[in-house]
SEFIZA-3560 file (N, C-alpha, C; in Angstrom, 3 decimals):
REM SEFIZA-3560
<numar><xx>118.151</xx><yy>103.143</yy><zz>107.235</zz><atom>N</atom></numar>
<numar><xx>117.485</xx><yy>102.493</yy><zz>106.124</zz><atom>CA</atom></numar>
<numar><xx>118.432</xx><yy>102.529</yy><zz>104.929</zz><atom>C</atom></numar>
<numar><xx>118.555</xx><yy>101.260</yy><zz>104.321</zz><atom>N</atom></numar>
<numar><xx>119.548</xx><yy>101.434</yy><zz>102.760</zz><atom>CA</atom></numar>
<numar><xx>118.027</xx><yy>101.226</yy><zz>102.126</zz><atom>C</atom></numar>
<numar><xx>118.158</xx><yy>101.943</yy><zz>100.591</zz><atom>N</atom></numar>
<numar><xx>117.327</xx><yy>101.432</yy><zz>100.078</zz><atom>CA</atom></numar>
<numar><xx>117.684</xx><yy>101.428</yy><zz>98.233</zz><atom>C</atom></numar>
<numar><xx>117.871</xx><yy>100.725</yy><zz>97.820</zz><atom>N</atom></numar>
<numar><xx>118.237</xx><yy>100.917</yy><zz>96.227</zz><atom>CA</atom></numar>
<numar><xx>119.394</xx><yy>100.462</yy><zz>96.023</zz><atom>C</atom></numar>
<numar><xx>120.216</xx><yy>99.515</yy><zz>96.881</zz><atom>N</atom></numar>
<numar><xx>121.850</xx><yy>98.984</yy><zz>97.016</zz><atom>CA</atom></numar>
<numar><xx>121.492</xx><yy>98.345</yy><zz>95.534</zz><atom>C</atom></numar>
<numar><xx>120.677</xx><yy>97.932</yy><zz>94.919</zz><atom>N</atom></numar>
<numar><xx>120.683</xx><yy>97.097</yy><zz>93.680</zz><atom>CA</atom></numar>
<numar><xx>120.050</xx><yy>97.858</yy><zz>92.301</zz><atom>C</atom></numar>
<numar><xx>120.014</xx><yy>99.267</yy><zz>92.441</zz><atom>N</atom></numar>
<numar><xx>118.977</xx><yy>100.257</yy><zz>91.472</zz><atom>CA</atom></numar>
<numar><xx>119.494</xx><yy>100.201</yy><zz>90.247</zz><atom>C</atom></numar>
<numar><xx>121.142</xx><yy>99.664</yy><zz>90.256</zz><atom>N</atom></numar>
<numar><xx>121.583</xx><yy>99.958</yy><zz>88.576</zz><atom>CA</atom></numar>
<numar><xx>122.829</xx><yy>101.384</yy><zz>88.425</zz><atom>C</atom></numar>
<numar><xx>122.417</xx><yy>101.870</yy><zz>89.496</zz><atom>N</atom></numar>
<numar><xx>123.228</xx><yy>103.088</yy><zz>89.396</zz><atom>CA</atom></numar>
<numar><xx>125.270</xx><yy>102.833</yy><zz>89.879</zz><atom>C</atom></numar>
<numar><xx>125.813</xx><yy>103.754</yy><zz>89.061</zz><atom>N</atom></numar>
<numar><xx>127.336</xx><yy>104.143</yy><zz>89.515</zz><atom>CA</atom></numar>
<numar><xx>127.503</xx><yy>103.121</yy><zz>91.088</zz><atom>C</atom></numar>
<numar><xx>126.992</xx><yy>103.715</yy><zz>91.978</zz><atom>N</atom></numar>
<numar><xx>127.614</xx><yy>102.560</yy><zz>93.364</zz><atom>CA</atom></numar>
<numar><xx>126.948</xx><yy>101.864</yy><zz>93.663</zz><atom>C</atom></numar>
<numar><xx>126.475</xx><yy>101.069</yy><zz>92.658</zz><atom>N</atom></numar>
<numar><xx>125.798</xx><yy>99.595</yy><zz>92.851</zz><atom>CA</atom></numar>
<numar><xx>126.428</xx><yy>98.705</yy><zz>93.632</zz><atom>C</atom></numar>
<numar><xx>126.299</xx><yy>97.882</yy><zz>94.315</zz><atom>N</atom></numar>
<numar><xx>126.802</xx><yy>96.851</yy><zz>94.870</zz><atom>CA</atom></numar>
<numar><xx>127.021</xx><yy>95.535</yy><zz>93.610</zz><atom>C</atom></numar>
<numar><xx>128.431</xx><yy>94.557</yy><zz>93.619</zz><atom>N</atom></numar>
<numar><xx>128.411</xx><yy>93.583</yy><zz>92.969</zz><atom>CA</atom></numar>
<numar><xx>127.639</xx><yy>92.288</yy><zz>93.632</zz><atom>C</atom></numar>
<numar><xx>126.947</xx><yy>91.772</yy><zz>92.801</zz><atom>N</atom></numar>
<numar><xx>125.918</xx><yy>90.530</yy><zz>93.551</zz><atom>CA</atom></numar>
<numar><xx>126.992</xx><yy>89.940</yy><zz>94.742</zz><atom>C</atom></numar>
<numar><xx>128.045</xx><yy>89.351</yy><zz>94.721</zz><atom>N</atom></numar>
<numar><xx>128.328</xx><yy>88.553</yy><zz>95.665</zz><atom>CA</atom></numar>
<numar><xx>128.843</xx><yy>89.626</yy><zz>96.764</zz><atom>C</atom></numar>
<numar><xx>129.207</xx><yy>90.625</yy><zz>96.404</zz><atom>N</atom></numar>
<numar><xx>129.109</xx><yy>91.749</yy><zz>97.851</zz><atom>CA</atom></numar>
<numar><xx>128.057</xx><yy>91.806</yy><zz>98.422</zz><atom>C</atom></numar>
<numar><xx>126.943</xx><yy>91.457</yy><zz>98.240</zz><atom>N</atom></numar>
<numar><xx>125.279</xx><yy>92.008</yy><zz>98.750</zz><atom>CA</atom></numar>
<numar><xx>125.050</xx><yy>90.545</yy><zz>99.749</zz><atom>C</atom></numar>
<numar><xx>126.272</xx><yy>89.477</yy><zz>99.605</zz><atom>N</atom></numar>
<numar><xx>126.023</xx><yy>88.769</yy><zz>100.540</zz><atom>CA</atom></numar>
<numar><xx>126.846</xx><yy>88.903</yy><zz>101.918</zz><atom>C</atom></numar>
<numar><xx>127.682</xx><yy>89.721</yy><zz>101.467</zz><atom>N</atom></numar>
<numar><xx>128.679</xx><yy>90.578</yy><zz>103.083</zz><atom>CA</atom></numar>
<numar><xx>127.448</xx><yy>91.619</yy><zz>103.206</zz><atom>C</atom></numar>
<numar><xx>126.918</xx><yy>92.190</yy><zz>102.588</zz><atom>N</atom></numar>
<numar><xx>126.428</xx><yy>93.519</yy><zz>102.909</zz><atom>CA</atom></numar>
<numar><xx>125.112</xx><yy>92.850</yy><zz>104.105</zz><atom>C</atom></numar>
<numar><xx>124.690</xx><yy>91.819</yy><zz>103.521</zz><atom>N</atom></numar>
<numar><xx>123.394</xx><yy>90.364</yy><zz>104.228</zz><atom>CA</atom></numar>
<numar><xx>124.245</xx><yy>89.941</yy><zz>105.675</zz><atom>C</atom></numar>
<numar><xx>125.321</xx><yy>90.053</yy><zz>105.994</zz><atom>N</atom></numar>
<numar><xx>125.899</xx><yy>89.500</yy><zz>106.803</zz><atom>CA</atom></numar>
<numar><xx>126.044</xx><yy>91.696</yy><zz>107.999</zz><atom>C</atom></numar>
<numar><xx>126.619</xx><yy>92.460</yy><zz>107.251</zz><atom>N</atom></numar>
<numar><xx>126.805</xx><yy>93.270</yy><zz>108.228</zz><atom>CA</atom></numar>
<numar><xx>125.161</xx><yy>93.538</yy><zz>108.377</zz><atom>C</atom></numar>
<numar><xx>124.660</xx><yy>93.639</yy><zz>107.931</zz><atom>N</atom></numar>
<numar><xx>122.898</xx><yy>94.122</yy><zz>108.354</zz><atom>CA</atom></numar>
<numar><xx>122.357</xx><yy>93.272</yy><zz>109.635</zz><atom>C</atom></numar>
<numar><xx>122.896</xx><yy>91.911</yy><zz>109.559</zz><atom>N</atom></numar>
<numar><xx>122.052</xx><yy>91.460</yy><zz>110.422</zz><atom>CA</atom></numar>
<numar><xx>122.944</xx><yy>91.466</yy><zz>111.514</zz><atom>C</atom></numar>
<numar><xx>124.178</xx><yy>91.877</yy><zz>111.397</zz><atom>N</atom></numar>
<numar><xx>124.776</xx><yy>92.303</yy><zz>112.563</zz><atom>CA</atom></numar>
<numar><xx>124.246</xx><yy>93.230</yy><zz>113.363</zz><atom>C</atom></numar>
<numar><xx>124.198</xx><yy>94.071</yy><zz>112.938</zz><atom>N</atom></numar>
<numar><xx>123.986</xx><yy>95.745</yy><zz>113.010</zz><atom>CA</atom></numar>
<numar><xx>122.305</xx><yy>95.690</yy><zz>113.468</zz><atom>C</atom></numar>
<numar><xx>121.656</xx><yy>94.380</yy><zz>112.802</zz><atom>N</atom></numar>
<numar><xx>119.901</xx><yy>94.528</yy><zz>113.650</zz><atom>CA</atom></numar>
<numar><xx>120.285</xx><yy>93.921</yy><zz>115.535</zz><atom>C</atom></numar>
<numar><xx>121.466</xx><yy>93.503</yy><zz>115.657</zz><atom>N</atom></numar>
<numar><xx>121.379</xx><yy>92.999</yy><zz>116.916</zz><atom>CA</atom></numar>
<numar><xx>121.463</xx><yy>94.150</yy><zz>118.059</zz><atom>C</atom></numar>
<numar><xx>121.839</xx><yy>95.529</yy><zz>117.271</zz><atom>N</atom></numar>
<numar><xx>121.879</xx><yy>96.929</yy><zz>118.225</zz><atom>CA</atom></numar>
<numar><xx>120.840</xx><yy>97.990</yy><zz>118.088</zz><atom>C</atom></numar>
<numar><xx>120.411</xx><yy>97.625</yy><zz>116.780</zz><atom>N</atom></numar>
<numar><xx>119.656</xx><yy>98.314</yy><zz>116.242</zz><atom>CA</atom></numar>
<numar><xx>118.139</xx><yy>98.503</yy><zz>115.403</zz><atom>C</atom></numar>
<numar><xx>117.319</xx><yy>98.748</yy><zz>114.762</zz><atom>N</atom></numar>
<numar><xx>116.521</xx><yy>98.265</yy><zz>113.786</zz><atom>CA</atom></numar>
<numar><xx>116.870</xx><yy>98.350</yy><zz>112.375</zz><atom>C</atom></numar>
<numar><xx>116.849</xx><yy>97.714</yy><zz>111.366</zz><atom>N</atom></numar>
<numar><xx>117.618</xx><yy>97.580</yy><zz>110.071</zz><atom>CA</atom></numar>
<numar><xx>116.367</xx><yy>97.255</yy><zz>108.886</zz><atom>C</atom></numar>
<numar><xx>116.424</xx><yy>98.748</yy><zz>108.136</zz><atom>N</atom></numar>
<numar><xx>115.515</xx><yy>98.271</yy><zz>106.898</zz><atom>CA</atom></numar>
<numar><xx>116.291</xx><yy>98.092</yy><zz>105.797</zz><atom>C</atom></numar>
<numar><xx>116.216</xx><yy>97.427</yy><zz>104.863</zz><atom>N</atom></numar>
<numar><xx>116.657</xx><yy>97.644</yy><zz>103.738</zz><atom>CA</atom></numar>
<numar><xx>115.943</xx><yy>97.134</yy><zz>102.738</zz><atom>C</atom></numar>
<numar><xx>115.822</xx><yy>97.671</yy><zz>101.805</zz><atom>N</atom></numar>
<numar><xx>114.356</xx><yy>97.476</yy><zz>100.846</zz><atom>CA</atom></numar>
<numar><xx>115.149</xx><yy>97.281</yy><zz>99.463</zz><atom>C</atom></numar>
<numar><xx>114.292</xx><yy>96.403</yy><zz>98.845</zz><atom>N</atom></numar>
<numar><xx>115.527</xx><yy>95.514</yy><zz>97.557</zz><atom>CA</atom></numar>
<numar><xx>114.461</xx><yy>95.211</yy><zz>96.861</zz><atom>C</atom></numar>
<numar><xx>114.910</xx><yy>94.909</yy><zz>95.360</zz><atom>N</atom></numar>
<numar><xx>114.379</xx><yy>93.507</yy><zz>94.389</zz><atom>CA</atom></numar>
<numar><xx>115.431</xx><yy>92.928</yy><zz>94.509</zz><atom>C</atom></numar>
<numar><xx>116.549</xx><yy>92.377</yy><zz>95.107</zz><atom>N</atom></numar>
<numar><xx>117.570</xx><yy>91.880</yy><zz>95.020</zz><atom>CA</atom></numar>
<numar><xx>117.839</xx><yy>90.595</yy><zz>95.188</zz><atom>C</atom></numar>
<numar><xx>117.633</xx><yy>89.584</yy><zz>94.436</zz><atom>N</atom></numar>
<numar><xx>117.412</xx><yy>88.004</yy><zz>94.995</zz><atom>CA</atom></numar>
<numar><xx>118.975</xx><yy>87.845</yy><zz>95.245</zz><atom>C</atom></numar>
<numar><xx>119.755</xx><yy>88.358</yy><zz>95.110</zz><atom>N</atom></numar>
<numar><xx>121.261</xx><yy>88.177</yy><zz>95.353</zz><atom>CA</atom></numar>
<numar><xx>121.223</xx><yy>88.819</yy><zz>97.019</zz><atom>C</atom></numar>
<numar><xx>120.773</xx><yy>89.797</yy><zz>97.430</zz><atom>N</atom></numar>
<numar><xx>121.018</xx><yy>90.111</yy><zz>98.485</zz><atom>CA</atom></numar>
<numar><xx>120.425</xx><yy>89.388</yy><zz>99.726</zz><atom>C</atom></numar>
<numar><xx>119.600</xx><yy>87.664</yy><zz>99.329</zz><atom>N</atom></numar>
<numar><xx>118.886</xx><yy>86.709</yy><zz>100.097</zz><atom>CA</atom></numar>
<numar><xx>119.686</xx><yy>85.614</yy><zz>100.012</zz><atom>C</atom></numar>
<numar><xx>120.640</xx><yy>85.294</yy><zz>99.167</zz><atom>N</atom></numar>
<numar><xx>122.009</xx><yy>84.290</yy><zz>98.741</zz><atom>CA</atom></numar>
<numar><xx>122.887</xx><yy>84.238</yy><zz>100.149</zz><atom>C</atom></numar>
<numar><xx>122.015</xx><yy>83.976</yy><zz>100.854</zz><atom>N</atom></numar>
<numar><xx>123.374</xx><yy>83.964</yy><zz>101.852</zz><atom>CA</atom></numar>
<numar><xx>122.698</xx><yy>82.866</yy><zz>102.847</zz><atom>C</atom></numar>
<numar><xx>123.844</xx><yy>82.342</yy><zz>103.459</zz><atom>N</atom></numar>
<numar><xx>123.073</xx><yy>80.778</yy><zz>104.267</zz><atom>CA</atom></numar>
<numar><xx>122.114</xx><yy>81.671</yy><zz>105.804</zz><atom>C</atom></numar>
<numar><xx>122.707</xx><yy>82.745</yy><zz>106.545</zz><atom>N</atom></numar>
<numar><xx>121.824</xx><yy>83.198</yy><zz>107.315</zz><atom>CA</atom></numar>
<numar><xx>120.605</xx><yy>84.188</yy><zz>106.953</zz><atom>C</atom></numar>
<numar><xx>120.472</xx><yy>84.356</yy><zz>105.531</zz><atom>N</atom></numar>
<numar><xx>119.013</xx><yy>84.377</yy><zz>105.358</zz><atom>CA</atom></numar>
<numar><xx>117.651</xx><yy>83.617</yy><zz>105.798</zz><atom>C</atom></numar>
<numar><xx>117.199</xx><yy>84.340</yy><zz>106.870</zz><atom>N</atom></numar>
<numar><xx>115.970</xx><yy>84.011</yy><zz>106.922</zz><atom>CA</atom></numar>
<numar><xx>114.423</xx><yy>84.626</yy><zz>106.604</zz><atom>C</atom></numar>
<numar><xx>113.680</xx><yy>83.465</yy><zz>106.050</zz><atom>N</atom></numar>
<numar><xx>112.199</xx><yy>84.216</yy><zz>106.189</zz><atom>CA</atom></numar>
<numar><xx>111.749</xx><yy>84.698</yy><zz>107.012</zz><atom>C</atom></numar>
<numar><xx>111.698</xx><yy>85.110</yy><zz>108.238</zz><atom>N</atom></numar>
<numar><xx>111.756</xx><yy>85.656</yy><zz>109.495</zz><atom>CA</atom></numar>
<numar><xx>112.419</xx><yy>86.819</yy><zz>109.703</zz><atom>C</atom></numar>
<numar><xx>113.286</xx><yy>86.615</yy><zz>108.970</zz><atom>N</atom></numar>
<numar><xx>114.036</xx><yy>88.421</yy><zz>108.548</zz><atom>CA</atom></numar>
<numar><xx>113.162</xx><yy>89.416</yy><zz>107.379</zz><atom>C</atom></numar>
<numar><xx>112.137</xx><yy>88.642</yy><zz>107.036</zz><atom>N</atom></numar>
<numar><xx>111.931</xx><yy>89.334</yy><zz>105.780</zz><atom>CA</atom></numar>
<numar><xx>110.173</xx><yy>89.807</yy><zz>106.113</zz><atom>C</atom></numar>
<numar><xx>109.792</xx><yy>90.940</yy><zz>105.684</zz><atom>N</atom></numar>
<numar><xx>108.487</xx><yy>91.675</yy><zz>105.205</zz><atom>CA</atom></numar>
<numar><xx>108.181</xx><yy>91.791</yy><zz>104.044</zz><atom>C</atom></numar>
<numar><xx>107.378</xx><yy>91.145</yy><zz>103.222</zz><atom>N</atom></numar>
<numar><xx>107.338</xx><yy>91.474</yy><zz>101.948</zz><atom>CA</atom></numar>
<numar><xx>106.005</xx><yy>92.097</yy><zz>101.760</zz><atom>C</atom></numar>
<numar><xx>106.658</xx><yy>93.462</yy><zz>100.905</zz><atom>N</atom></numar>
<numar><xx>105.483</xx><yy>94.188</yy><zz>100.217</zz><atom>CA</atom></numar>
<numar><xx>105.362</xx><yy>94.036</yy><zz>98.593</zz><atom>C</atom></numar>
<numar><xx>103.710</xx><yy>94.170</yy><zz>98.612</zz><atom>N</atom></numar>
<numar><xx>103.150</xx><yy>93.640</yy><zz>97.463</zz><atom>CA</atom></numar>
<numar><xx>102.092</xx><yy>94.875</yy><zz>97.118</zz><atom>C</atom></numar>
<numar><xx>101.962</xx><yy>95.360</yy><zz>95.921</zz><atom>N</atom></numar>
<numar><xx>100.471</xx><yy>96.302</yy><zz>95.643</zz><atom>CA</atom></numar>
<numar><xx>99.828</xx><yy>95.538</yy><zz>94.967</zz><atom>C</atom></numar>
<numar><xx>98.325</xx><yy>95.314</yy><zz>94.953</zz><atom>N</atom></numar>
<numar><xx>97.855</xx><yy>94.670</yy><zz>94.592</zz><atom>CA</atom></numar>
<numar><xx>96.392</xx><yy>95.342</yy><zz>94.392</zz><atom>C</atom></numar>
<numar><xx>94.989</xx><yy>94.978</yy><zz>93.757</zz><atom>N</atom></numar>
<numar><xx>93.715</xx><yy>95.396</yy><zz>93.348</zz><atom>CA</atom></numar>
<numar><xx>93.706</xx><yy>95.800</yy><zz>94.975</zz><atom>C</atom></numar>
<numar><xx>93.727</xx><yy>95.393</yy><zz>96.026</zz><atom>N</atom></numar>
<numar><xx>93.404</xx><yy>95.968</yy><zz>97.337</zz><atom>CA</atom></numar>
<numar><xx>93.878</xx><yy>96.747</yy><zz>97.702</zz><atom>C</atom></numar>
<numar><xx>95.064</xx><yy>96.968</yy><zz>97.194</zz><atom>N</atom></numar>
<numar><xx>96.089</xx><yy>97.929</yy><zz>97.501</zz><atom>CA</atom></numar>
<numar><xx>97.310</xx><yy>97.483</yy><zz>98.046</zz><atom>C</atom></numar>
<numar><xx>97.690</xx><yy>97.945</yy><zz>99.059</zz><atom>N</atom></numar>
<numar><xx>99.585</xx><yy>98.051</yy><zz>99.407</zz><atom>CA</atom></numar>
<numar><xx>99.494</xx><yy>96.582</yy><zz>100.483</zz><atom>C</atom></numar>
<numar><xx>99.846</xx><yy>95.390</yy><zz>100.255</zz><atom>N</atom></numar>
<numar><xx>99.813</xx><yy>94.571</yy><zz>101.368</zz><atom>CA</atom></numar>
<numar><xx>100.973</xx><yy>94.414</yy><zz>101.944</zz><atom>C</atom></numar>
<numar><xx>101.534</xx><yy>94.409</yy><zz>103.647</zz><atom>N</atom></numar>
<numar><xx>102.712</xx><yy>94.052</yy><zz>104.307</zz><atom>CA</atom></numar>
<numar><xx>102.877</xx><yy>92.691</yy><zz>104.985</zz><atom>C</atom></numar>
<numar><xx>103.825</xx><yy>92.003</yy><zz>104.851</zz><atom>N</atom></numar>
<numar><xx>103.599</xx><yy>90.780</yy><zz>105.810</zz><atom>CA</atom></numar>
<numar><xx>104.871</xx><yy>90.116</yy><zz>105.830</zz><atom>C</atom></numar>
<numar><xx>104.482</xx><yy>88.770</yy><zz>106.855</zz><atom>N</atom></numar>
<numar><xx>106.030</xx><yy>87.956</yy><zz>106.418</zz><atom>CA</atom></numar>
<numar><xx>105.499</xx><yy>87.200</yy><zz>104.992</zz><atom>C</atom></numar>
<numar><xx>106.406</xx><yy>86.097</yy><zz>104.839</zz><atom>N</atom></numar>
<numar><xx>106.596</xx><yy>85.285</yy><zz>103.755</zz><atom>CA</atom></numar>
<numar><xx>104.714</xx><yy>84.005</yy><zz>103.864</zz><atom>C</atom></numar>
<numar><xx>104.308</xx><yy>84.226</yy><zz>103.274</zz><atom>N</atom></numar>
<numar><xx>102.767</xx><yy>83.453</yy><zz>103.086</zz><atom>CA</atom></numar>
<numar><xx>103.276</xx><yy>82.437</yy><zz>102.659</zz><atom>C</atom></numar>
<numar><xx>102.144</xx><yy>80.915</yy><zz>103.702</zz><atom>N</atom></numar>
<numar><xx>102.117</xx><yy>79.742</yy><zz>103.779</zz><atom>CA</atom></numar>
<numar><xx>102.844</xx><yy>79.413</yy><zz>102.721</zz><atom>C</atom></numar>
<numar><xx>102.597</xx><yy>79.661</yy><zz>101.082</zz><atom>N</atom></numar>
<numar><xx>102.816</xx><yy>78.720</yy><zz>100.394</zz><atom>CA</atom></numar>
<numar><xx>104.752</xx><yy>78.849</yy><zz>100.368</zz><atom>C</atom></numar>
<numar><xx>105.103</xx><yy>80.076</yy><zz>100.458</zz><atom>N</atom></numar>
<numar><xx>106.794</xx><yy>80.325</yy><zz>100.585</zz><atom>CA</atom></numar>
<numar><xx>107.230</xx><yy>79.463</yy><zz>101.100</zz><atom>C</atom></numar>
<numar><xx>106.682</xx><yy>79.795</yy><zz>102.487</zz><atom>N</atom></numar>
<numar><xx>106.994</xx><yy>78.862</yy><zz>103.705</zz><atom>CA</atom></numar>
<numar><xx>107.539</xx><yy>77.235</yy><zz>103.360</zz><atom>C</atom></numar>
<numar><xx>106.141</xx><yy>77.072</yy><zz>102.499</zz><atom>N</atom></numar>
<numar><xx>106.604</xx><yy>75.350</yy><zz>102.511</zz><atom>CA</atom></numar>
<numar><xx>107.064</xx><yy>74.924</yy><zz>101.283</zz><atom>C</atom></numar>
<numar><xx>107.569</xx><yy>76.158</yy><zz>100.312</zz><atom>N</atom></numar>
<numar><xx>108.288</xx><yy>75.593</yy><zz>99.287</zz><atom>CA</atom></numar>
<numar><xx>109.763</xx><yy>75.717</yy><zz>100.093</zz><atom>C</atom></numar>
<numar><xx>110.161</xx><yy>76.746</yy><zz>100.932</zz><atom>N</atom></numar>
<numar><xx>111.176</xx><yy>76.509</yy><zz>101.440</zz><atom>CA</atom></numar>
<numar><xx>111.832</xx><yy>75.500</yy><zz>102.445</zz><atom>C</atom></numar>
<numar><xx>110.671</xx><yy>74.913</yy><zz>103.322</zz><atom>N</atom></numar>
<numar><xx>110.523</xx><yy>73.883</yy><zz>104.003</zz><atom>CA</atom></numar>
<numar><xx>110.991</xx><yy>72.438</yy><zz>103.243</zz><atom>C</atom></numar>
<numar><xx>110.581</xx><yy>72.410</yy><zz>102.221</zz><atom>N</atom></numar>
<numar><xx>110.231</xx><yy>71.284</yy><zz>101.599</zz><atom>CA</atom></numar>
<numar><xx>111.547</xx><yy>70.936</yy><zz>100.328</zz><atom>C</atom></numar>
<numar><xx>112.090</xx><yy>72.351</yy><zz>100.613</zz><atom>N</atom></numar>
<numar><xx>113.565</xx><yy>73.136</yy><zz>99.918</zz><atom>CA</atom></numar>
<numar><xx>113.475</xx><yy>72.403</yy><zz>98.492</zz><atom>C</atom></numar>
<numar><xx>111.823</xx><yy>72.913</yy><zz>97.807</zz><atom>N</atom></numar>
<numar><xx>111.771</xx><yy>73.374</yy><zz>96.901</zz><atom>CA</atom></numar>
<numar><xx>112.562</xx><yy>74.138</yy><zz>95.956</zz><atom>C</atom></numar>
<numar><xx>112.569</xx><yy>75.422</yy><zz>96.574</zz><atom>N</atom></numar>
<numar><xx>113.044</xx><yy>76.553</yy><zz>96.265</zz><atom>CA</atom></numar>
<numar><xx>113.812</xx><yy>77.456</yy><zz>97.622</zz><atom>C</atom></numar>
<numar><xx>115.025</xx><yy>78.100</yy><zz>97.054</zz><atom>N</atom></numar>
<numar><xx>115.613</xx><yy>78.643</yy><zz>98.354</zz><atom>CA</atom></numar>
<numar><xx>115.411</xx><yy>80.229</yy><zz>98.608</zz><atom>C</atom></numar>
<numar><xx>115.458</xx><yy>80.769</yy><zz>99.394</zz><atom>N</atom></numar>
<numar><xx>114.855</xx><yy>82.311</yy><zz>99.467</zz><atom>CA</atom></numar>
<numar><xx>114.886</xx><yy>83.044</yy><zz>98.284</zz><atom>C</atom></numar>
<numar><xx>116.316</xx><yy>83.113</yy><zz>97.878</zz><atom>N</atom></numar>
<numar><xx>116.634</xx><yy>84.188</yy><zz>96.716</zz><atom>CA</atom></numar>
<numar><xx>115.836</xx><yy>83.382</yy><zz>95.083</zz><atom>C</atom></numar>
<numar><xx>115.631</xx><yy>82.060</yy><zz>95.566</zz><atom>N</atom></numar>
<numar><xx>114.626</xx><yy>81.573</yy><zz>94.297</zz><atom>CA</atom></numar>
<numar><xx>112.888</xx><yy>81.591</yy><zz>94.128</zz><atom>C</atom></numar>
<numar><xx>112.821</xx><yy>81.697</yy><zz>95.332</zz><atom>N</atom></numar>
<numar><xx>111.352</xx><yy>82.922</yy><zz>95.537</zz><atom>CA</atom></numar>
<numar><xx>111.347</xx><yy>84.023</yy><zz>95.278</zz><atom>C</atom></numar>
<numar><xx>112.231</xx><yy>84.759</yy><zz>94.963</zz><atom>N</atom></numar>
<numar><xx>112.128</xx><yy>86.127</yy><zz>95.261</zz><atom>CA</atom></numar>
<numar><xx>112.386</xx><yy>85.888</yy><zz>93.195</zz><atom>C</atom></numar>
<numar><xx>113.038</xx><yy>85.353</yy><zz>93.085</zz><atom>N</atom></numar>
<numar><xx>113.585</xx><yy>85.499</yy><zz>91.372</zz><atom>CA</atom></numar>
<numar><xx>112.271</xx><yy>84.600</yy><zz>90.493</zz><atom>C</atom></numar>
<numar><xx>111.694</xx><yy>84.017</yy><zz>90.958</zz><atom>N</atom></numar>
<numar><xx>110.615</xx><yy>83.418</yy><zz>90.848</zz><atom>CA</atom></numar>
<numar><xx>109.131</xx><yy>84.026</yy><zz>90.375</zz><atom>C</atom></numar>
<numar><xx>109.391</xx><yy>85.140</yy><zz>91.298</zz><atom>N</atom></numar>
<numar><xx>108.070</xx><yy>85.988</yy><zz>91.752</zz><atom>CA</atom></numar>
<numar><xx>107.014</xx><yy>85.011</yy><zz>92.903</zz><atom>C</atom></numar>
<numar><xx>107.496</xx><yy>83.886</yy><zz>93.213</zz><atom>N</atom></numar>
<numar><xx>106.494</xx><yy>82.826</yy><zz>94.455</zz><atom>CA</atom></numar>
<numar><xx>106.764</xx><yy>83.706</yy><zz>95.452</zz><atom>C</atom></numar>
<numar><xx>107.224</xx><yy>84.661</yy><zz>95.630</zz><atom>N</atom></numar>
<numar><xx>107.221</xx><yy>85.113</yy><zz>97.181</zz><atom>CA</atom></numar>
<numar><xx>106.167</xx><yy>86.510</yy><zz>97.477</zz><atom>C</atom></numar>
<numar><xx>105.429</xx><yy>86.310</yy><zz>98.174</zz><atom>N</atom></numar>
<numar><xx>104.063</xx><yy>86.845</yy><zz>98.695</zz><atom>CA</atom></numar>
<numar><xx>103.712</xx><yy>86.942</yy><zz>99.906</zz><atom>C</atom></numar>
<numar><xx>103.117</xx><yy>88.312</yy><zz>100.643</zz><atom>N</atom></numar>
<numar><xx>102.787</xx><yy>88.403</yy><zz>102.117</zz><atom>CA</atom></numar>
<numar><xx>101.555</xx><yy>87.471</yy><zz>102.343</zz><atom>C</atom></numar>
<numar><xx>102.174</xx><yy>86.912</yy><zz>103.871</zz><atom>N</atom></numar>
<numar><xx>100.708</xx><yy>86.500</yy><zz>104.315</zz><atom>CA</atom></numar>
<numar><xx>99.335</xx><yy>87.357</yy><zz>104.056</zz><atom>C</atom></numar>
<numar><xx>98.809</xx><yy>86.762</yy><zz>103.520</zz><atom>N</atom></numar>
<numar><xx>97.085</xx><yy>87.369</yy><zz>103.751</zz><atom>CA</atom></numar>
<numar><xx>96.452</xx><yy>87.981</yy><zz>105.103</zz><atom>C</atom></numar>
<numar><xx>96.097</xx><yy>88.874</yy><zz>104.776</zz><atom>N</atom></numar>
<numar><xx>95.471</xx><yy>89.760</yy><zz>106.649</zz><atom>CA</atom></numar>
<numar><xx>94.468</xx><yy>88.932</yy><zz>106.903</zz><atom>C</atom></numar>
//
């Protein structure tokens, strides 16, 4: 698990490194399982970003929700509205509903 590659701190990653860092991760999920937990709309800047790679958590009045990317993501990205890392910088990006 990485978690905080974007926290602000001393070994921060530079934004356009976090799109090699997007490239060894999804290498590394082809042997393995790979979390990495971000606010990082730079670390979704990369052309093999997919919504399908992604779980997004949300807290909310119900509490803690997990999911993939909800309908409406979906078809702003479909419709290439908006591109992953512009959902995410947006705040439009939201788990499916249970």
């Amino acid at each position: 698990m990485i978690q905080n590659q974007d926290s602000g701190d001393v070994d921060t990653l530079h934004p356009p490194t976090l799109g090699a860092l997007y490239d060894a991760l999804l290498g590394a999920s082809r042997n393995t399982q790979v979390i990495a937990i971000t606010h990082s709309a730079d670390l979704l800047d990369n052309p093999a970003a997919q919504p399908d790679h992604l779980l997004i958590v949300r807290n909310d009045s119900r509490g803690t929700i997990v999911g993939p990317v909800d309908r409406t993501g979906r078809r702003l990205l479909a419709e290439e509205a908006l591109t992953l890392p512009d959902l995410l910088r947006n705040g439009k990006v939201h788990p499916q509903p249970r």
